[in-house]
KOLNU-567960 format. One record per residue (C-alpha): x, z, y. Coordinates in Angstrom, 2 decimals. Layout:
px->X&pz->Z&py->Y
...
END
This chain:
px->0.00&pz->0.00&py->0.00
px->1.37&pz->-1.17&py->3.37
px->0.00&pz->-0.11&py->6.65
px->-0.70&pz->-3.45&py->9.00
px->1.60&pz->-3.48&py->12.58
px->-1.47&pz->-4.43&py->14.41
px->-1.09&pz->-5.75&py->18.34
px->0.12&pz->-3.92&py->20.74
px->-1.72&pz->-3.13&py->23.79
px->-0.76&pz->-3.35&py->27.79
px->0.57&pz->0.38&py->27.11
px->2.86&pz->-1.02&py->24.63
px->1.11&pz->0.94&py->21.86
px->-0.69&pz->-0.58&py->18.89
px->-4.58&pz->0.98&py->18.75
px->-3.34&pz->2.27&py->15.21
px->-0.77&pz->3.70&py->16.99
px->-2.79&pz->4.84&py->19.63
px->-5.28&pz->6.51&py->17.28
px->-3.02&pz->7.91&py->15.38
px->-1.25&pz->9.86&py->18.32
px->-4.23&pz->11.35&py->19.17
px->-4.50&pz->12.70&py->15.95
px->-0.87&pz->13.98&py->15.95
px->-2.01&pz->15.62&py->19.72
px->-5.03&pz->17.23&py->18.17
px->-2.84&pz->18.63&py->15.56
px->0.16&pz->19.62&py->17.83
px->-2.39&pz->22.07&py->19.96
px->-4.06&pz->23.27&py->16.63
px->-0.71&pz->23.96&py->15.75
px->0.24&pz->25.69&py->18.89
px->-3.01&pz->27.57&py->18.81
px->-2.43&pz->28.57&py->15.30
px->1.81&pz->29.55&py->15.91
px->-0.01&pz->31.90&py->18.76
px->-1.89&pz->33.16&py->16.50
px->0.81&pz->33.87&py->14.16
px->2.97&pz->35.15&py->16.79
px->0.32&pz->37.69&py->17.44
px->0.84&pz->38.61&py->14.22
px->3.69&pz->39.00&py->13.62
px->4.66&pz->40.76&py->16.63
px->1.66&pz->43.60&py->15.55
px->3.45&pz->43.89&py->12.12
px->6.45&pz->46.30&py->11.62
px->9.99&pz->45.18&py->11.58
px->11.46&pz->44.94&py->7.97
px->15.39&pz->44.51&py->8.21
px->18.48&pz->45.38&py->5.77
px->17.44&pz->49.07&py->6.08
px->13.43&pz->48.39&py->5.04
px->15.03&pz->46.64&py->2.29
px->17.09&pz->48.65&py->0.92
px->14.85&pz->51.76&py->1.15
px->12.11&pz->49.64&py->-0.39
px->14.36&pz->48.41&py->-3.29
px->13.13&pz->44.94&py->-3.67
px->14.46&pz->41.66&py->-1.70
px->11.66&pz->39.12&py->-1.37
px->12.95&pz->35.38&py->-1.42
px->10.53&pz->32.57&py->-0.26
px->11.54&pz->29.80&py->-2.95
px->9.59&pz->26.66&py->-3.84
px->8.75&pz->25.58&py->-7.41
px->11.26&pz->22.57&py->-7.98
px->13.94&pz->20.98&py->-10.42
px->16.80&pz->22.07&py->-8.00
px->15.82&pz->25.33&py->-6.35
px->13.59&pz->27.31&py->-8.84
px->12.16&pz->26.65&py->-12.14
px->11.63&pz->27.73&py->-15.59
px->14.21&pz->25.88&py->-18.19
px->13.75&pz->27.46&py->-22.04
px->11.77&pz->30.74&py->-20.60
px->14.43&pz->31.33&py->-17.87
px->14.08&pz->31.43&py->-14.38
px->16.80&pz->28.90&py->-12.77
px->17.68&pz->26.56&py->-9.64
px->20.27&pz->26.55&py->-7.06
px->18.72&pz->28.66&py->-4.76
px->17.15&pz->31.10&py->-7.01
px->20.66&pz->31.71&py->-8.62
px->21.80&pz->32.31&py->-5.03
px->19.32&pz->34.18&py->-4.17
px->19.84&pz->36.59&py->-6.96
px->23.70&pz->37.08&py->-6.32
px->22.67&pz->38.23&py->-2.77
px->20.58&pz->40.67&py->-4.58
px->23.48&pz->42.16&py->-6.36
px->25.52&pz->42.13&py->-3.13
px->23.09&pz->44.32&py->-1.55
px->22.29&pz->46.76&py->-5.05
px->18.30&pz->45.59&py->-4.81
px->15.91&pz->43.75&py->-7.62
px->15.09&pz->40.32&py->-6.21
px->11.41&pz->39.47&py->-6.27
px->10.95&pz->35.89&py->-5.67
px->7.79&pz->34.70&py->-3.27
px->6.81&pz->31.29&py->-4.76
px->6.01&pz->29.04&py->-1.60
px->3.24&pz->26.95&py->-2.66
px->2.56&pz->24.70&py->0.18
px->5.99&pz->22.83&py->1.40
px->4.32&pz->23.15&py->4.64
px->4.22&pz->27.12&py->5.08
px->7.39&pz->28.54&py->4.42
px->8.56&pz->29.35&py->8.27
px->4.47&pz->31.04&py->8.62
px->4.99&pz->33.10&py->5.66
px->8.66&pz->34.34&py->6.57
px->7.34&pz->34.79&py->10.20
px->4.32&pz->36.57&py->7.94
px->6.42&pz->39.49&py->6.55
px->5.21&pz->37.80&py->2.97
px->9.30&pz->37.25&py->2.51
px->12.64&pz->38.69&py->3.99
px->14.25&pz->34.87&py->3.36
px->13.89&pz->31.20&py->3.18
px->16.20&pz->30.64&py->0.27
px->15.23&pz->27.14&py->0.20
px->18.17&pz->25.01&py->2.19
px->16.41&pz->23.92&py->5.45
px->17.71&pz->21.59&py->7.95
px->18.42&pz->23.77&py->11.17
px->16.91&pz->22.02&py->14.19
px->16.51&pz->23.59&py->17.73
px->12.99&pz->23.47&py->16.92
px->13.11&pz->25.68&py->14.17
px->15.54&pz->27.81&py->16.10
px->13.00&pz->29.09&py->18.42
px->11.40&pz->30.82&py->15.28
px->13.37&pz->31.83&py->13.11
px->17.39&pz->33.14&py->12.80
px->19.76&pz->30.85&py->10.67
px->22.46&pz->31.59&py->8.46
px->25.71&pz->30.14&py->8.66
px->25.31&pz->26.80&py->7.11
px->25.67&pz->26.59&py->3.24
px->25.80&pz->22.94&py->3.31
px->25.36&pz->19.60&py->5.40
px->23.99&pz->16.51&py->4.78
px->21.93&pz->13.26&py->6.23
px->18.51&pz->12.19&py->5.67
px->17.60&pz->8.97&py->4.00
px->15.07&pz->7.01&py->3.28
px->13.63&pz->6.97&py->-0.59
px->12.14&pz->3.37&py->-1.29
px->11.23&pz->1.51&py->-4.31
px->14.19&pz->-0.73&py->-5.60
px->12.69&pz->-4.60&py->-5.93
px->11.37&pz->-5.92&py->-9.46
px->13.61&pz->-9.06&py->-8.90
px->16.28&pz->-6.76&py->-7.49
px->15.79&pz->-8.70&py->-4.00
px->17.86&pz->-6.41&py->-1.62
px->16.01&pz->-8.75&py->1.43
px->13.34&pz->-6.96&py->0.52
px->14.44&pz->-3.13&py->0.99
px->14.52&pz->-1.44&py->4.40
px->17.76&pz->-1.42&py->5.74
px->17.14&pz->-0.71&py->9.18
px->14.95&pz->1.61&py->11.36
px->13.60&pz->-1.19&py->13.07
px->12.15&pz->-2.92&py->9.41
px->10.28&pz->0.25&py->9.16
px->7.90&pz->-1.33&py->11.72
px->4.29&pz->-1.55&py->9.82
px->5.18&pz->0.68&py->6.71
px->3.97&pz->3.98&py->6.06
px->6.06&pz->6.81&py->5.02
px->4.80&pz->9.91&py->3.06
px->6.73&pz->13.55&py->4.45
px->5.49&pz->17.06&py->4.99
px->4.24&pz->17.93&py->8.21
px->6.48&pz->21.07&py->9.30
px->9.57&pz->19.24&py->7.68
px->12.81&pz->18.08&py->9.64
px->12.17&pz->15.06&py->8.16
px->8.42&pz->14.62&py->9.88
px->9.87&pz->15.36&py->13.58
px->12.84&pz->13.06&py->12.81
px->10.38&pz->10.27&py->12.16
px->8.55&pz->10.63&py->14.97
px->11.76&pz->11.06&py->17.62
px->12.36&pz->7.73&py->15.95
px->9.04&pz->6.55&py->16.49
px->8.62&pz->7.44&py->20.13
px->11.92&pz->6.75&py->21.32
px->12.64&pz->3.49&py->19.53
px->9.10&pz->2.27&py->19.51
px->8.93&pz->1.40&py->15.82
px->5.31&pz->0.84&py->15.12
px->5.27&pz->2.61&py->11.53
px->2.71&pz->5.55&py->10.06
px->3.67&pz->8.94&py->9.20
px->1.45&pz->10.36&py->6.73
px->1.53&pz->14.18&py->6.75
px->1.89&pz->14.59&py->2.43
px->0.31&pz->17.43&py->0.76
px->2.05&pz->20.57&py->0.85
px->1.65&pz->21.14&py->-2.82
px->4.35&pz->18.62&py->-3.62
px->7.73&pz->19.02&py->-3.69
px->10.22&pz->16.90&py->-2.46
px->11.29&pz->16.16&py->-5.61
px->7.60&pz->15.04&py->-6.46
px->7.62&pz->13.02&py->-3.14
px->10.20&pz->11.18&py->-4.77
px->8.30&pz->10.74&py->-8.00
px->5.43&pz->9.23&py->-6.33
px->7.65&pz->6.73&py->-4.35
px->9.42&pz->6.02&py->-8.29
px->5.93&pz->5.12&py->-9.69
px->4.50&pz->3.35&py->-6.42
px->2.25&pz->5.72&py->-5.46
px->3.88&pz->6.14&py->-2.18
px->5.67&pz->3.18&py->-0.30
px->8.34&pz->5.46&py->1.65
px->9.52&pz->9.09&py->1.78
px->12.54&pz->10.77&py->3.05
px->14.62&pz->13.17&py->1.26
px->18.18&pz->14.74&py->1.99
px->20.73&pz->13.05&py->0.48
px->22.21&pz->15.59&py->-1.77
px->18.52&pz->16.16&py->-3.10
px->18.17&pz->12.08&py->-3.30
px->21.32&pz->11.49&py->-4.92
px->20.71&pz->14.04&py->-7.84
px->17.30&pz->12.20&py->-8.45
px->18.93&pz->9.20&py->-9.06
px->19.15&pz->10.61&py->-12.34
px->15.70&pz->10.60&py->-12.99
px->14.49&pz->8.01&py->-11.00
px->16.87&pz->4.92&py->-11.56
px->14.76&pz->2.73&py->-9.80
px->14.64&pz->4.31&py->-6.08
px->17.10&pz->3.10&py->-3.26
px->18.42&pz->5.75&py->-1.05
px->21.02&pz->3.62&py->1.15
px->19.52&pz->3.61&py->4.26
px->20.23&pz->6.37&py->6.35
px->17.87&pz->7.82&py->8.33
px->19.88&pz->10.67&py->10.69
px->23.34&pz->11.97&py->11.04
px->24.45&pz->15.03&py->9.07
px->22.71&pz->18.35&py->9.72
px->23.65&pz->21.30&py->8.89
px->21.47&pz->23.31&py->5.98
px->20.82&pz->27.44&py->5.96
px->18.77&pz->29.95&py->5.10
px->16.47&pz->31.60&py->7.74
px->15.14&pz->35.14&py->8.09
px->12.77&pz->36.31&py->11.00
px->14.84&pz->36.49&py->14.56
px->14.14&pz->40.49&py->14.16
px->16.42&pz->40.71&py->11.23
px->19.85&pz->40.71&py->12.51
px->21.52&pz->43.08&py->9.96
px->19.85&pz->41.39&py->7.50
px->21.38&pz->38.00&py->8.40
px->24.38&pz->39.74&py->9.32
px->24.56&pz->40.89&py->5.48
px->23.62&pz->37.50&py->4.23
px->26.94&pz->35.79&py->6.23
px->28.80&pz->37.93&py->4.79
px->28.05&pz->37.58&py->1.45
px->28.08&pz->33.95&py->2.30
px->31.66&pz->34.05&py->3.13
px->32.50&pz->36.50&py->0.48
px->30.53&pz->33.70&py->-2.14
px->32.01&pz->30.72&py->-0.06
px->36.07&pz->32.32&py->-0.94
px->35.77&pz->33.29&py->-4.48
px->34.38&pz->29.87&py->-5.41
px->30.68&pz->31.04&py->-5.94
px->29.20&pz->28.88&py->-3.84
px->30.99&pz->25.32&py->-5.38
px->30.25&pz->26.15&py->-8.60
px->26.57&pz->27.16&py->-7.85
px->26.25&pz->24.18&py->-6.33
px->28.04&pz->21.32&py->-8.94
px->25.81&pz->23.39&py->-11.55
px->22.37&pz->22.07&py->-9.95
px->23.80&pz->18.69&py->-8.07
px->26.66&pz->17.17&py->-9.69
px->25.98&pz->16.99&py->-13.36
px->23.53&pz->14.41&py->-13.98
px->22.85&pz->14.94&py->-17.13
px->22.03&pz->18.69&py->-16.66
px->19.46&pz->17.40&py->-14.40
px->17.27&pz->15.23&py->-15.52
px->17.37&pz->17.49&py->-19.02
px->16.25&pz->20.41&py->-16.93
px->13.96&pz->18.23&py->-14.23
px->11.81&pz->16.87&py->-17.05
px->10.89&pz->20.26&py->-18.11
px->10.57&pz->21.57&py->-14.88
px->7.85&pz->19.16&py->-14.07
px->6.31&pz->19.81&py->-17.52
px->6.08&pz->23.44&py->-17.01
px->4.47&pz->23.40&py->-13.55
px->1.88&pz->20.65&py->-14.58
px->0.91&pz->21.54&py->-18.04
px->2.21&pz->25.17&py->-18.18
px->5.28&pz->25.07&py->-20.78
px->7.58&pz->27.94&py->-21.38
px->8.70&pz->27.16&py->-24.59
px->8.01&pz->24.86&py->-28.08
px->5.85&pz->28.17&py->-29.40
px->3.54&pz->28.28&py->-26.85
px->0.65&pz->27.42&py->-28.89
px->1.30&pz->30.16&py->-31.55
px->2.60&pz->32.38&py->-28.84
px->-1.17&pz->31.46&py->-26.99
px->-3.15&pz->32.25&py->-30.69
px->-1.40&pz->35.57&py->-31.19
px->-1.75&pz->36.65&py->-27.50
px->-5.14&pz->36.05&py->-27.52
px->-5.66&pz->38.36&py->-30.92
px->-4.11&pz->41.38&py->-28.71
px->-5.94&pz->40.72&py->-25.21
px->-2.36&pz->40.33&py->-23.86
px->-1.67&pz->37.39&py->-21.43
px->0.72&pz->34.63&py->-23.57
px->2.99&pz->34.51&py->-20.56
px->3.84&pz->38.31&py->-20.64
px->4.22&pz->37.83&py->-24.94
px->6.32&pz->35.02&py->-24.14
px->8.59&pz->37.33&py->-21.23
px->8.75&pz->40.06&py->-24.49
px->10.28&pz->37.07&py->-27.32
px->12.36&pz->35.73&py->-24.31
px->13.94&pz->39.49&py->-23.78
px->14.22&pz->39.61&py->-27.44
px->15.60&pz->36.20&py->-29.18
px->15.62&pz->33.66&py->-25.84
px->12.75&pz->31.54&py->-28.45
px->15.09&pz->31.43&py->-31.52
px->13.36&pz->31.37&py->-34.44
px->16.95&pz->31.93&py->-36.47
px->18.09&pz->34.72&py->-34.87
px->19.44&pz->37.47&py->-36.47
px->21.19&pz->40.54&py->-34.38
px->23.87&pz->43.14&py->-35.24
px->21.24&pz->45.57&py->-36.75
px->19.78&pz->42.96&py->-38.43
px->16.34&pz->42.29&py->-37.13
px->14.69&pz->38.57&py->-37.60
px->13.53&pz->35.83&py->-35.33
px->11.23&pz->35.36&py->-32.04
px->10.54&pz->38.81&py->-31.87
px->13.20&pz->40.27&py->-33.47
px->11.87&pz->42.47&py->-36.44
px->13.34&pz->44.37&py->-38.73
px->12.76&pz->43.90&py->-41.92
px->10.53&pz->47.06&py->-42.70
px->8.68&pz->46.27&py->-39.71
px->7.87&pz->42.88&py->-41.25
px->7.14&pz->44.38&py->-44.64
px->4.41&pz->47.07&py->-42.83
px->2.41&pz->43.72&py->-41.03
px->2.72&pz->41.97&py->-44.01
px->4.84&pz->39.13&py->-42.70
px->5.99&pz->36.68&py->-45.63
px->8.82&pz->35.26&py->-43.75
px->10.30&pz->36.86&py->-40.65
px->12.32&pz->33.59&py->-39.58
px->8.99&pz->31.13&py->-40.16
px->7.75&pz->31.37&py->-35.97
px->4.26&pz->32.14&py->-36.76
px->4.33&pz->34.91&py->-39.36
px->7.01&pz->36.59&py->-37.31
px->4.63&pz->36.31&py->-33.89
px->1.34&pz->37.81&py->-36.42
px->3.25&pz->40.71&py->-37.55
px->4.85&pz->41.30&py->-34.11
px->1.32&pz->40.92&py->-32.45
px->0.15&pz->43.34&py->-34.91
px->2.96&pz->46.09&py->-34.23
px->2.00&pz->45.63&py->-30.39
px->-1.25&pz->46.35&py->-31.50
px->-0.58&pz->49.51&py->-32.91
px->1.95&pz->50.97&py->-30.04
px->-1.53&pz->50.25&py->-27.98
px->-3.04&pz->52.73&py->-30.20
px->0.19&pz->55.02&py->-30.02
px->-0.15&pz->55.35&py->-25.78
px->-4.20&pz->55.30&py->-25.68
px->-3.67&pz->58.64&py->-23.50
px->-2.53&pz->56.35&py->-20.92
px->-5.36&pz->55.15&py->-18.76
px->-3.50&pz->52.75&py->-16.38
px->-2.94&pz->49.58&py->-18.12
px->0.04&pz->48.32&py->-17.21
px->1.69&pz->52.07&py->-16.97
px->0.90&pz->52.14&py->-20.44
px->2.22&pz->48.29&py->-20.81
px->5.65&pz->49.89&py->-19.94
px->5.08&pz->52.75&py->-22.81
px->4.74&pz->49.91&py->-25.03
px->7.61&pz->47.87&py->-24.07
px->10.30&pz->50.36&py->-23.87
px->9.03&pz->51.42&py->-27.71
px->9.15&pz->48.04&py->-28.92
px->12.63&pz->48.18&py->-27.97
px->13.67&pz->52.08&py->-29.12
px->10.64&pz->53.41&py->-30.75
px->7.44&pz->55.54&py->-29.62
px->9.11&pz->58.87&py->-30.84
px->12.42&pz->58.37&py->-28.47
px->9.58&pz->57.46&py->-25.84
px->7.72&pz->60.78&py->-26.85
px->11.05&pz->62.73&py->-26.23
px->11.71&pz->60.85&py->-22.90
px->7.47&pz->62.43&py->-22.30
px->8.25&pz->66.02&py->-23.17
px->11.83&pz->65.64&py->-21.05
px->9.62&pz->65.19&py->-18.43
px->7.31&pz->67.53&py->-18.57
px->9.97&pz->70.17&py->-19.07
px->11.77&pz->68.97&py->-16.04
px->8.51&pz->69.29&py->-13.85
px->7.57&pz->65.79&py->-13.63
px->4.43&pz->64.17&py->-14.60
px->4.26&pz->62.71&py->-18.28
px->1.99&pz->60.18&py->-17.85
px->3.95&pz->58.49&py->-15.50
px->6.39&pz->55.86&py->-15.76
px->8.87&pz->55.07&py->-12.24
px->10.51&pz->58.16&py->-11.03
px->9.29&pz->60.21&py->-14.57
px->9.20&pz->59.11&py->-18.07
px->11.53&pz->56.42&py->-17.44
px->14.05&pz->58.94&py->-15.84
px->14.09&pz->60.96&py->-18.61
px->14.09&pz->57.83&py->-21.02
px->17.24&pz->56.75&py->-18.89
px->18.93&pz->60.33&py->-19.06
px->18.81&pz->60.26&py->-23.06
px->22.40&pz->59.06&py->-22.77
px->23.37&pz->62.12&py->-21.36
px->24.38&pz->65.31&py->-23.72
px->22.56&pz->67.79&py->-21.90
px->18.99&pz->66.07&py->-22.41
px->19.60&pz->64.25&py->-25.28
px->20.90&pz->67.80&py->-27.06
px->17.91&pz->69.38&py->-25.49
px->15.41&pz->70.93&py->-28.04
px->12.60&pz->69.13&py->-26.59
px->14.19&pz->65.60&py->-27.36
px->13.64&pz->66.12&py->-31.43
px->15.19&pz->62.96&py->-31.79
px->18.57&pz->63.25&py->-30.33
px->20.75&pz->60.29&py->-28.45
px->19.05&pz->57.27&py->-27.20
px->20.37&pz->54.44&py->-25.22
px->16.87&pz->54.60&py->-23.07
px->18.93&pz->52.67&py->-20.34
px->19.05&pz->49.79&py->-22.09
px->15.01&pz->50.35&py->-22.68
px->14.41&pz->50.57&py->-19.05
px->16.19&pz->47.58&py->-18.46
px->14.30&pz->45.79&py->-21.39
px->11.11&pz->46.82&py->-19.84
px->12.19&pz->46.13&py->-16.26
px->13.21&pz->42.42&py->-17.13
px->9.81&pz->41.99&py->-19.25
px->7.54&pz->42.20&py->-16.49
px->9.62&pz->41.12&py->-13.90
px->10.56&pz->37.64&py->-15.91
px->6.52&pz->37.95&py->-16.72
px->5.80&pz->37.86&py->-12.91
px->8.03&pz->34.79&py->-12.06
px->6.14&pz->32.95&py->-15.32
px->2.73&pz->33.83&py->-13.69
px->3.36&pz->32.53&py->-10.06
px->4.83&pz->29.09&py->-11.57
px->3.22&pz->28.60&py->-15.31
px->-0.55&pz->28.03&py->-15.38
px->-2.57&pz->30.44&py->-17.10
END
């Protein structure tokens, strides 16, 4: 589909053209009425910097669901800037939490929001964006170009390869997007007579590309480095024509977070002089082959809600126990990472990694066959439901559950009467049960009379239980249900 030049008028502007800048003016004071708004907003909402974050214990990224920055590869959460993101995390002692951004569109509103302490995706810094929000120092640089569809008869006279032959096409970008206000200074100062069509928000750059591959779209524009990577799954785009100069690419936090961005260019330059950064970055961008394996299931997963090969049994068996199959598939990710053959130290066998006994007590026939192993571990959930009935909350008691899947109910029971002992409240997990579970390590409590059962590694359960429902969060903002 190509949009028709039309004649221009005695103001030197087509009546498309004329139309569609009053649209774009309509929009631009709906925008401004809505950034007042938001300004409003924000300025009413309390100031969350380094401090906030710390004392809050959780760092909340703003990422975007995409085959470079954050996805779900084999039931583990990946990307380039989610990797980044979580090294930051470790820098500054906090859990990351990651904010998925669902509308390409939003992500300066929701930072500007409080809904996230950073914009971990890489975004062009333009003075425009400048005025809202604080940058980083740059973690990269690169030029926009312009994604087209190579020719059938491999005609380079037919592929743009000047701003000026974009006169009459139609290009496809998100509205809030460096790329979108680089179009139209283009537009307006050259006096190209093309269409810029604001895409929906709920694609991804790397989906704008897709559309352009299969000829949905005509045009889009993409940063190079992102461009060049999707050569590798898209070997029929062209991205030679140049569309800006290099610009440099950062982070952003709200302009009342200085320590916080402080911190962050630190860590930058800390990352940037160890070699961090480089090899972050070749991981996601430079190996081809990586990519496209990864992309393709990246796309899969989002669309058609894939974590691993077992989701159908894991969905069956889920279902049997009222659990969501996402959180059973976070619990047999923890355990064997979705490998039917493995067998650990101790000697417990397959997905869910069950000992023997524990197979003979559900009946299972075959530990390493996938779907007797997921029956008789569904069934041995089932019964540490039973075990931690007393506990009315569901997901406190979730967490009962998960840390005695990994050590047992009784060490979890000792970890229970720890706490009471100590004063704190039994029936509680943060800050009580799992304190005590975590201080089983310890002679004094695990030599106390109320832990019957003696040692425990119940740091290594906390952890387990931690990563569970963490991991099961990240699958429920990005898999379907």
């Amino acid at each position: 589909m190509t949009a028709q030049p039309g004649t221009r008028g005695t103001a030197g502007i087509a009546p498309a053209k004329r139309q569609q800048t009053l649209v774009i003016l309509i929009a631009s004071i709906v925008a401004c009425l809505v950034a007042g708004w938001l300004y409003w907003r924000v300025t009413a909402l309390p100031r969350r910097d380094l401090a906030d974050i710390r004392e809050s214990a959780r760092l909340r990224v703003l990422l975007s669901y995409d085959p470079i920055n954050y996805f779900i590869y084999r039931g583990a959460p990946m990307g380039y800037s989610y990797e980044l993101a979580q090294s930051f995390a470790r820098y500054l002692g906090v859990p990351l939490e990651v904010v998925v951004v669902r509308d390409m569109n939003s992500q300066i509103p929701m930072l500007r929001n409080n809904q996230g302490d950073i914009v971990a995706h890489l975004m062009t810094v333009t003075p425009e964006r400048e005025r809202l929000v604080s940058f980083t120092t740059p973690l990269d640089s690169t030029r926009q170009v312009l994604v087209q569809l190579k020719p059938k008869a491999r005609d380079s006279s037919k592929l743009v390869r000047t701003l000026d032959q974009l006169d009459g096409k139609t290009v496809h970008v998100h509205l809030n997007s460096a790329y979108f206000t680089q179009l139209a200074e283009i537009r307006t100062l050259r006096e190209i007579d093309f269409e810029i069509v604001p895409a929906d928000g709920a694609l991804s750059t790397s989906e704008l590309i897709g559309k352009v591959s299969e000829g949905a779209f005509d045009y889009t524009i993409s940063d190079e480095n992102i461009a060049r990577t999707h050569l590798a799954l898209f070997d029929n785009i062209d991205i030679q024509t140049p569309v800006s100069a290099a610009m440099p690419l950062a982070w952003a936090v709200r302009s009342d977070s200085p320590k916080l961005r402080d911190a962050l260019n630190r860590w930058l330059a800390k990352a940037n002089r160890s070699g961090e950064l480089a090899i972050i970055r070749d991981k996601y961008y430079n190996r081809q082959n990586h990519f496209k394996k990864h992309a393709l299931q990246a796309f899969y997963s989002r669309h058609a809600g894939s974590i691993s090969t077992y989701d159908k049994l894991v969905r069956k068996y889920a279902g049997e126990i009222d659990w969501d199959w996402r959180l059973l598939s976070s619990l047999i990710y923890e355990e064997s990472q979705f490998d039917s053959a493995a067998v650990s130290w101790a000697g417990a066998i397959g997905l869910m990694q069950l000992m023997p006994s524990t197979g003979d007590q559900f009946k299972a026939r075959n530990l390493f066959n996938p779907a007797d192993n997921l029956q008789a571990g569904a069934r041995y959930l089932r019964s540490l439901d039973s075990e931690w009935q007393e506990i009315d909350d569901r997901l406190t008691r979730l967490k009962f559950i998960l840390a005695s899947y990994n050590v047992g109910a009784g060490h979890v029971r000792d970890a229970q009467k720890l706490a009471s002992k100590y004063g704190a409240k039994p029936d509680a997990w943060e800050g009580n049960v799992e304190k005590y579970l975590s201080l089983t390590t310890e002679s004094k409590y695990y030599n106390d009379p109320a832990a019957t059962l003696g040692y425990c590694n119940g740091k290594v359960a906390v952890l387990y239980t931690r990563n569970i429902i963490d991991r099961y969060q990240l699958y429920r903002e990005v898999i379907p249900k």
